[in-house]
N, C-alpha and C positions, 0 to 999 in steps of 0.2 A: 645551631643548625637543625636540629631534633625540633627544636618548636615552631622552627620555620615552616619546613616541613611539613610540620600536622598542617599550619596553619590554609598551606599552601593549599590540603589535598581538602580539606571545610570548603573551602574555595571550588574546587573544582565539583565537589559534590552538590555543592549550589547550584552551580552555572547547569550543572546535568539537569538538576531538579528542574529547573526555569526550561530547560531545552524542551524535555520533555511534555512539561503540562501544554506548553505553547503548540508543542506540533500535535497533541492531542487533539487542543480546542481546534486547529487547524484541519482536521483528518477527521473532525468529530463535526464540522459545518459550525461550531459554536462561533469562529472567527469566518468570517466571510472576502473570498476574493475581492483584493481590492481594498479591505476594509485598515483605515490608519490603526494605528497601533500606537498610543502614549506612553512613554515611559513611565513615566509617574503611576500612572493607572497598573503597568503591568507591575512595578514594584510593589503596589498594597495589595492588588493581588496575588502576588507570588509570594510579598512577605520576604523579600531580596532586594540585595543594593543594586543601585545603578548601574555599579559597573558589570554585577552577574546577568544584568538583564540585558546590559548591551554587547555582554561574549555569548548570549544563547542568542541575541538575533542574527550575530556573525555568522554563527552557526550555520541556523536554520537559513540562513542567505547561501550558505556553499551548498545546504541541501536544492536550496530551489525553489522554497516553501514561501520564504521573504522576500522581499526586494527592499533595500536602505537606499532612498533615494536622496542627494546632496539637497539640502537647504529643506527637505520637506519632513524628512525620518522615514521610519519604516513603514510598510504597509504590507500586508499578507497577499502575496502573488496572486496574481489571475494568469490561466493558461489561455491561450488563444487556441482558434481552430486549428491553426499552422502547427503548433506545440504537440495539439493532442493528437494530429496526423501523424507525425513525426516519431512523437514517442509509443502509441500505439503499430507503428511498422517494425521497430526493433522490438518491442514487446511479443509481438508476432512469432518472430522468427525465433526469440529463447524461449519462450513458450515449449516452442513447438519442439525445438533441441531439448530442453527440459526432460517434457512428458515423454518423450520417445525416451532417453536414458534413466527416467522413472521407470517404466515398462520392463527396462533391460537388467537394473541394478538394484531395484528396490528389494525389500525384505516381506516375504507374506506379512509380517505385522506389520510393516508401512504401506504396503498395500491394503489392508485389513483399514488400517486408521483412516486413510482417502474415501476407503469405503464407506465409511462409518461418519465421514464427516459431510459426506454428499445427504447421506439419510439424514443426519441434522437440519440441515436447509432446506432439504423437501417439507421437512416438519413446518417449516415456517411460508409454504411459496402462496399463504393469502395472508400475510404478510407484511409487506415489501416495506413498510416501514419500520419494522423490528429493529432495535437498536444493537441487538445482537448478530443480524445478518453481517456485519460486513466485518466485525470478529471473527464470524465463523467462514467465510469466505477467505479472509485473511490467513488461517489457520489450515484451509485448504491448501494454498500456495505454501506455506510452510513446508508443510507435508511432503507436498509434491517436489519442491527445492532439494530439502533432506534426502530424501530418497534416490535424486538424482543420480549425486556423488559422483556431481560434477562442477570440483569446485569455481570454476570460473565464471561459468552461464550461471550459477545461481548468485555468485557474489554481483554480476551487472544487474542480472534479475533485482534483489534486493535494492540495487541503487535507485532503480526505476519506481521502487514499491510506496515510496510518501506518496508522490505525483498520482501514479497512479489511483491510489487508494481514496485520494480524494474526488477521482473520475470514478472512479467505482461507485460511490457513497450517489452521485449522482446518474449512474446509466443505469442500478439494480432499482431504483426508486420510479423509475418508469412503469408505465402501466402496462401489463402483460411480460416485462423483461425479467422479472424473475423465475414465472414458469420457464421461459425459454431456456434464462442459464441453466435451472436444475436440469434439463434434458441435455442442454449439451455435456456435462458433466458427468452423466449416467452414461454416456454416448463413449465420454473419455473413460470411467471408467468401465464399463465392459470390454472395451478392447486392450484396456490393461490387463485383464483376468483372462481375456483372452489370450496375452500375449504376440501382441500382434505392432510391436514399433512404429512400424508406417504408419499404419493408422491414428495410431495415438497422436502422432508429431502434425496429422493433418487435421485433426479433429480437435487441438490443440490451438492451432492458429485457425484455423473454424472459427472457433468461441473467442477470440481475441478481436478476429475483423470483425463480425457479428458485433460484439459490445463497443467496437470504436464505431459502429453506422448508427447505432441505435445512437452515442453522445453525443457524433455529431448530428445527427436531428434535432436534439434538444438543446444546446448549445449556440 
């Protein structure tokens, strides 16, 4: 039972490994909307069995990332305009619930951190192809989740955050969009330090509708 066991959890730290590199190249533009996906191919690169490659595409299929279509195999999701309206409207509104209970609950050092992670991306706003922008962008929302402490709107927040991120990777890549984030972000935080909720929570989904107009232009 003891050897099963280990052998079980090898197993499962596989399929994690394979989840993950996939949703990276995913998240990272290295795999493209739309684009098939070989098994075979993903096992020499992953350097995993068949069968771990075909529990991470399960996977990444619950996330929303995949699509396993019958007779054809999988292929990496493409979001339509419908999708990103969609999921950009509820984004909006926990956004917006979010930053307002950031503002309310946060800790001067997690406030300080938000601070401090806005000045990072300023660093970079000529830019906009930095392969570290959307890390640190990422790392923003982090922040701003944590600090919430609330845990409900950040665990849907989070559910949102693949999809998202890979809208992200394409609406900060526009030209002139990422001086505009860094402003609205300095916008959201000033009224945090100001202490001012309302504000935050509208300033908040501000920066949400703002980056769903700009994607879907480009989209």
């Amino acid at each position: 039972m003891e050897g099963a066991m280990r052998v079980s959890r090898a197993q499962t730290l596989l399929k994690e490994r394979a989840a993950d590199s996939m949703r990276e190249a995913i998240m990272s533009g290295a795999f493209v909307p739309g684009q098939k996906l070989i098994e075979r191919e993903l096992c020499e690169q992953l350097d995993v069995s068949r069968s771990c490659v075909r529990e991470a595409l399960q996977h990444l299929q619950s996330e929303g990332l995949i699509n396993i279509i019958p007779h054809k195999g999988p292929e990496v999701a493409a979001i339509s305009k419908e999708e990103v309206v969609q999921i950009y409207a509820v984004r909006q509104k926990l956004e917006g619930l979010v930053g307002a209970s950031f503002c309310t609950n946060a800790t001067p050092e997690e406030k300080a951190s938000l601070r401090s992670k806005v000045k990072q991306l300023s660093d970079y706003v000529d830019q906009p192809e930095h392969p570290g922008l959307l890390r640190l962008k990422n790392e923003f929302y982090a922040i701003l989740v944590e600090g919430a402490h609330n845990e409900f709107a950040g665990a849907m927040l989070r559910q949102l955050n693949n999809r998202v991120t890979i809208l992200r990777r394409i609406s900060m890549a526009q030209a002139g969009r990422l001086h505009e984030t860094i402003k609205e972000l300095e916008a959201i935080v000033a009224a945090i330090d100001a202490g001012e909720p309302e504000a935050v929570e509208k300033l908040c989904e501000l920066h949400v509708q703002k980056s769903a107009q700009n994607l879907l232009r480009t989209i």
